[in-house]
C-alpha positions as CSV (number, residue, x, y, z in Angstrom):
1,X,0.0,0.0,0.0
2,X,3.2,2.6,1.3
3,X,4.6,1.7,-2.5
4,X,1.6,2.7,-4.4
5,X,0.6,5.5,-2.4
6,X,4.6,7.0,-2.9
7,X,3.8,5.9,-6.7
8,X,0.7,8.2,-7.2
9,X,2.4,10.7,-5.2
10,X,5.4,11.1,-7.5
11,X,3.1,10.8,-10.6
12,X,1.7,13.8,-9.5
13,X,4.3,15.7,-9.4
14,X,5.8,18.1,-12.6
15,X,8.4,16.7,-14.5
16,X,10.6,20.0,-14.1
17,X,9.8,19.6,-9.9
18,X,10.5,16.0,-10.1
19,X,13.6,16.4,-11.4
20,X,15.1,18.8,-9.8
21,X,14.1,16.8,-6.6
22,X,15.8,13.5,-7.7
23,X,19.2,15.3,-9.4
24,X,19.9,15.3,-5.5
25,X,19.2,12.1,-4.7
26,X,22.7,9.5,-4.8
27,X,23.4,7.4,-8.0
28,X,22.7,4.4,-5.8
29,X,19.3,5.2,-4.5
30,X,18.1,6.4,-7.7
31,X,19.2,2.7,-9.2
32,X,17.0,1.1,-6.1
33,X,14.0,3.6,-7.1
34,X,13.4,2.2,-10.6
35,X,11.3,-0.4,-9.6
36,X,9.0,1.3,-7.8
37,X,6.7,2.0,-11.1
38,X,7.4,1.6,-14.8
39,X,7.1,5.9,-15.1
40,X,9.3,6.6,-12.6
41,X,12.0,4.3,-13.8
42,X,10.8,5.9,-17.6
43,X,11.4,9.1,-16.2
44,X,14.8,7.9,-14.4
45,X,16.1,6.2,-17.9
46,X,15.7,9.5,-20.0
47,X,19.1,11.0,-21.4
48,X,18.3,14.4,-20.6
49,X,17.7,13.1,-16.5
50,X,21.0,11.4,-16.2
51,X,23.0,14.3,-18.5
52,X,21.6,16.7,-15.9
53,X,22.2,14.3,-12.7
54,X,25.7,14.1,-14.3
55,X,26.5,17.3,-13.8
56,X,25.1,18.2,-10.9
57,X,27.6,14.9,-9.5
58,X,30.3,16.6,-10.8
59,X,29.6,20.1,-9.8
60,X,29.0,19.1,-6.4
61,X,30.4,16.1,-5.5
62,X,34.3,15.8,-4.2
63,X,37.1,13.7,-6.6
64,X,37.3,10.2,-5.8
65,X,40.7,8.3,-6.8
66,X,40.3,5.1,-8.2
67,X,43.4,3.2,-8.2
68,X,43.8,0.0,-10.1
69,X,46.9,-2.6,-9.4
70,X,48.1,-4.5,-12.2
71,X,48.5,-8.5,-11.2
72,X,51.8,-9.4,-10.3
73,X,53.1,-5.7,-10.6
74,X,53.8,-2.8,-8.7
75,X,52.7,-0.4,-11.4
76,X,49.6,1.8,-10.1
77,X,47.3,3.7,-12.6
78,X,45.5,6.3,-11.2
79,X,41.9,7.7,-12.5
80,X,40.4,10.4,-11.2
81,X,36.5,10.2,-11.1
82,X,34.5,13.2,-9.8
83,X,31.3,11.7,-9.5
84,X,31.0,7.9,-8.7
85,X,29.5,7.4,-5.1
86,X,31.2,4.4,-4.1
87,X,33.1,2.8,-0.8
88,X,36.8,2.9,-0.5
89,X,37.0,-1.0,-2.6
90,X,35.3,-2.0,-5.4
91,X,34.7,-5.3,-6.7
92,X,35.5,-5.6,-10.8
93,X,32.4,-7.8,-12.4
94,X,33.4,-11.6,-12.6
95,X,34.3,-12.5,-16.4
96,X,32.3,-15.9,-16.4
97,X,31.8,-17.4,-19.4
98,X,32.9,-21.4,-19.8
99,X,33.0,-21.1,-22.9
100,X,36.5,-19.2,-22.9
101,X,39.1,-19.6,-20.3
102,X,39.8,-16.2,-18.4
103,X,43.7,-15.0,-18.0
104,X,43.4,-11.9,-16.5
105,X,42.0,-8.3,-17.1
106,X,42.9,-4.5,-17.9
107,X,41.5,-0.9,-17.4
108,X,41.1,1.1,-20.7
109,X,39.8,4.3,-19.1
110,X,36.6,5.8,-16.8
111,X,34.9,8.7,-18.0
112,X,31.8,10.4,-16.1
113,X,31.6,7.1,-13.6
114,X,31.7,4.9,-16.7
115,X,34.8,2.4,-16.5
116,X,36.1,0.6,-19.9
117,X,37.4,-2.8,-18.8
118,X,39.2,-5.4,-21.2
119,X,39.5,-8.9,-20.4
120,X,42.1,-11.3,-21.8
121,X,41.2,-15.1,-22.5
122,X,42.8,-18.0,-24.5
123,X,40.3,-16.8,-27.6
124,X,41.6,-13.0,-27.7
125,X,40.1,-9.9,-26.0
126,X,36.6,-9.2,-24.9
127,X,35.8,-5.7,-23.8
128,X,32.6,-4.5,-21.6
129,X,31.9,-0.8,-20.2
130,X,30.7,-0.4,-16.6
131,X,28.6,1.5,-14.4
132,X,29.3,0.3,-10.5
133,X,27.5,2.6,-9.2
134,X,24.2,0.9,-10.2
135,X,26.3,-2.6,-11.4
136,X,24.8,-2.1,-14.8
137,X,27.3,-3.8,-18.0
138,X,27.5,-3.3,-21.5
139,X,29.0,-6.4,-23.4
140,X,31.5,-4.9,-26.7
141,X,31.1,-7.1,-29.4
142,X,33.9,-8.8,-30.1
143,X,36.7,-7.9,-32.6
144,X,38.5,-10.6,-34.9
145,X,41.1,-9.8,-36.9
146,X,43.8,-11.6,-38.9
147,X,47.2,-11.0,-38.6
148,X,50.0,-10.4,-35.4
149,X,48.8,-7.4,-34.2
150,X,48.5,-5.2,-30.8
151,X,46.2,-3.1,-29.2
152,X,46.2,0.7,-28.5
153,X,42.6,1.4,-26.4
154,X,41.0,4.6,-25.6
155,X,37.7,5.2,-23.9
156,X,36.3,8.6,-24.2
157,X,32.8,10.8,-24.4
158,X,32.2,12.3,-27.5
159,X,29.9,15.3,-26.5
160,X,29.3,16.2,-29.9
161,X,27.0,13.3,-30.5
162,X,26.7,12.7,-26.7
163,X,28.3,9.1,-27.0
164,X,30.6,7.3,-25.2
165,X,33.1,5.5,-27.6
166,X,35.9,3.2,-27.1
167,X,38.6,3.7,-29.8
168,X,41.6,1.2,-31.1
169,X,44.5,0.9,-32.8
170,X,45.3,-2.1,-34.1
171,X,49.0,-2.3,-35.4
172,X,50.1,-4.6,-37.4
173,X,53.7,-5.7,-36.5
174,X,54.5,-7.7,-39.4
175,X,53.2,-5.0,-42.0
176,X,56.2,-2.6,-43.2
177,X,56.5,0.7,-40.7
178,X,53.7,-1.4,-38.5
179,X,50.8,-0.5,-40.3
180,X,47.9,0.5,-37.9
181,X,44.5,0.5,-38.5
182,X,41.9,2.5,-36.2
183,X,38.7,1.5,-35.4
184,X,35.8,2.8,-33.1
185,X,32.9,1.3,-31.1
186,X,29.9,3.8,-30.1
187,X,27.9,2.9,-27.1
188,X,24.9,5.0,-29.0
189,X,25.3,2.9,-32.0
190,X,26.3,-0.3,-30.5
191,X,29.2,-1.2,-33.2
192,X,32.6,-1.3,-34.5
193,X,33.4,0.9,-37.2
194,X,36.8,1.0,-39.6
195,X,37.1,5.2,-39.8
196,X,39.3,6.4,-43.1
197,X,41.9,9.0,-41.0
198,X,45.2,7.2,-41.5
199,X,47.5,7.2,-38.0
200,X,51.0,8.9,-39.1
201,X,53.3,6.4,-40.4
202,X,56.3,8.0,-39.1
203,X,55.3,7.8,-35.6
204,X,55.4,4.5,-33.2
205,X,53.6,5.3,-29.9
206,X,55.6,5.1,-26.7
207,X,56.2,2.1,-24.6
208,X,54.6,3.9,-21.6
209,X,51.5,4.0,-22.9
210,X,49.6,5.3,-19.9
211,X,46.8,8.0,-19.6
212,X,45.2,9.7,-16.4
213,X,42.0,11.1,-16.7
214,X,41.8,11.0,-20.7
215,X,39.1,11.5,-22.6
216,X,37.0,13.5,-20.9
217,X,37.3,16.9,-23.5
218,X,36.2,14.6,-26.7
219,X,40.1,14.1,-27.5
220,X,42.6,10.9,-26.6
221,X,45.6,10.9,-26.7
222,X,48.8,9.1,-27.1
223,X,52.6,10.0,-26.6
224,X,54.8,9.1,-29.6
225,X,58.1,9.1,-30.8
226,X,59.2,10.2,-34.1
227,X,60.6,8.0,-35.7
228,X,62.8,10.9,-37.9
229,X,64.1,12.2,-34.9
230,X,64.5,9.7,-31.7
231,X,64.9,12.7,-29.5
232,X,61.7,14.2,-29.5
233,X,58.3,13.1,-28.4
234,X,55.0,13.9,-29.8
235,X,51.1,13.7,-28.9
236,X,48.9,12.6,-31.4
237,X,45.4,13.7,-30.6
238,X,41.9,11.7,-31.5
239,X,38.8,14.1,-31.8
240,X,36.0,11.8,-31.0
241,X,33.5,13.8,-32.5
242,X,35.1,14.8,-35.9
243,X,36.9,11.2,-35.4
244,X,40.5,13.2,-36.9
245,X,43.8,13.0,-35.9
246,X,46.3,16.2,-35.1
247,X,49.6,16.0,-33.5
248,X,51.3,18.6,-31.1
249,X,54.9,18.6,-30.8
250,X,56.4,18.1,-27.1
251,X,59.3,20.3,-28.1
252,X,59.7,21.0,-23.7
253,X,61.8,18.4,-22.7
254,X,64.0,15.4,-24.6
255,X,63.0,12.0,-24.2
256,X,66.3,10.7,-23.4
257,X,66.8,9.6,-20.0
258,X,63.3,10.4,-19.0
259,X,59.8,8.3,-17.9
260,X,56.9,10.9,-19.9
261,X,53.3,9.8,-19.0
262,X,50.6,12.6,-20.1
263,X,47.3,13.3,-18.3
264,X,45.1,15.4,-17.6
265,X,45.6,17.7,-14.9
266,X,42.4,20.7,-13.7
267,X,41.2,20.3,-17.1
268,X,44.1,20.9,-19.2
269,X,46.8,18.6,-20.7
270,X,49.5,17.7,-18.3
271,X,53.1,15.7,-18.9
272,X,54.8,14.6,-16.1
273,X,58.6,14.1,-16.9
274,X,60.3,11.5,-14.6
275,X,64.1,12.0,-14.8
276,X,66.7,8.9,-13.4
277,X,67.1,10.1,-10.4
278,X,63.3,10.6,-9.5
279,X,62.7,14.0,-9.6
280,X,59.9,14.3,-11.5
281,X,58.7,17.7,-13.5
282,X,54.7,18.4,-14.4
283,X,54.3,21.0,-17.5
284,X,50.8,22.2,-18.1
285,X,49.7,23.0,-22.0
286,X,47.9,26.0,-20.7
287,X,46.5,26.6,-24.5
288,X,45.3,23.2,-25.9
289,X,46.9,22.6,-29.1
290,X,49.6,25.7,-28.8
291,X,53.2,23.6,-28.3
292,X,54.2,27.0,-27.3
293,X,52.0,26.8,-24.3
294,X,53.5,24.7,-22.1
295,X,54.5,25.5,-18.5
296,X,55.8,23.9,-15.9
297,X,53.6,23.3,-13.3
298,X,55.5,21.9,-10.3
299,X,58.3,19.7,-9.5
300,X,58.4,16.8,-6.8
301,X,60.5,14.2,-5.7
């Protein structure tokens, strides 16, 4: 009786009053409310609800670090995540499928509380993207490809089309100048696609291919060397939304006898330069896309 008295009650209520009620409420109870009635969880599932409870999350709510631990490593990746109202550990979902035999797992990147997770198995790679805050997972459809290749991933929001789209490069090592192909999956339109843009054959991208916090402008990115000129380091940039690549030289510091990583660091580009001895610089690209524009930001050791 409480339940369908509450149900009339909110079905009463505008739509503009209702939701500017429930943009307050946590990610968690909303995901309990939805079955209460088939409007509310209607009302709950629209784009424009969970665009606006988006912000508002990020707006308001304070930066949680989500630190993932590679198996048998003491390498830590570090993602920051302003929005996802979790405890201190969570629990990855459980690959179970008998049908392939699971040897272990990877984070590709988490964007707006969404986390990109691959999964490695003795039949190749099977992707899914996550939500923990209300355990909901989207399966990727698989990928097969012929050939010795390996895989770049990027996960990133697109907010030209409002998608969420996972992006790889698939190089083939035993093509001349390891010919790479790039190919995107959009959540919105729930496939693969082969795009035309051509990565730059000159370029090989970095060993240390880690990102913090990518994606989260419409752009990934990658460090690369050139291949004309060992010394020097570039970033090649993805625009999600135009789905084009641009470079940007990293003309600040020289790649010899230095760790780079880029990031993203209060919304702006960020490198952080690990000489030998463990000092470390950050430099700041202050005006995206301007090589001229980077600072640097702070040193630590």
């Amino acid at each position: 009786m409480a339940t369908l008295q509450l149900q009339t009650t909110i079905e009463k209520v505008p739509d503009h009053l209702l939701s500017n009620i429930l943009v307050r409420v946590p990610t968690q109870t909303l995901a309990q409310m939805r079955s209460v009635s088939k409007p509310l969880n209607a009302f709950l599932s629209q784009p424009s609800f969970i665009k606006s409870h988006l912000h508002r999350s990020i707006e308001t709510n304070d930066e949680t670090l989500l630190v993932f631990k590679k198996f048998l490593s003491k390498e830590v990746t570090a993602h920051p995540s302003s929005h996802l109202e979790l405890p201190n550990f969570i629990h990855l979902p459980v690959y179970d499928d008998p049908a392939h035999e699971y040897l272990g797992h990877g984070l590709i990147g988490a964007v707006n509380g969404l986390i990109c997770l691959s999964y490695e198995t003795n039949d190749g790679y099977f992707f899914q993207i996550w939500n923990p805050s209300i355990s909901a997972l989207l399966e990727i459809p698989q990928l097969v490809r012929s050939g010795e290749f390996e895989n770049k991933l990027r996960f990133g929001f697109d907010h030209y089309n409002d998608d969420y789209k996972v992006v790889r490069l698939a190089i083939f090592v035993e093509e001349p100048d390891d010919y790479v192909l790039i190919e995107v999956f959009s959540m919105r339109k729930g496939c693969w696609e082969l795009i035309t843009e051509r990565f730059p054959a000159y370029l090989w991208i970095s060993g240390e291919d880690k990102v913090c916090g990518d994606g989260h402008d419409g752009r990934l990115h990658w460090l690369c060397h050139d291949g004309n000129e060992p010394k020097l380091e570039t970033v090649v940039a993805f625009d999600l939304g135009a789905e084009t690549i641009s470079e940007m030289c990293l003309s600040v510091v020289n790649s010899m006898n230095r760790r780079n990583v880029i990031g993203v660091l209060g919304g702006k580009l960020c490198l952080m330069s690990c000489l030998k001895d463990h000092e470390c610089e950050v430099w700041l690209m202050n005006e995206y896309g301007n090589a001229e524009s980077w600072a640097k930001h702070h040193v630590f050791s």
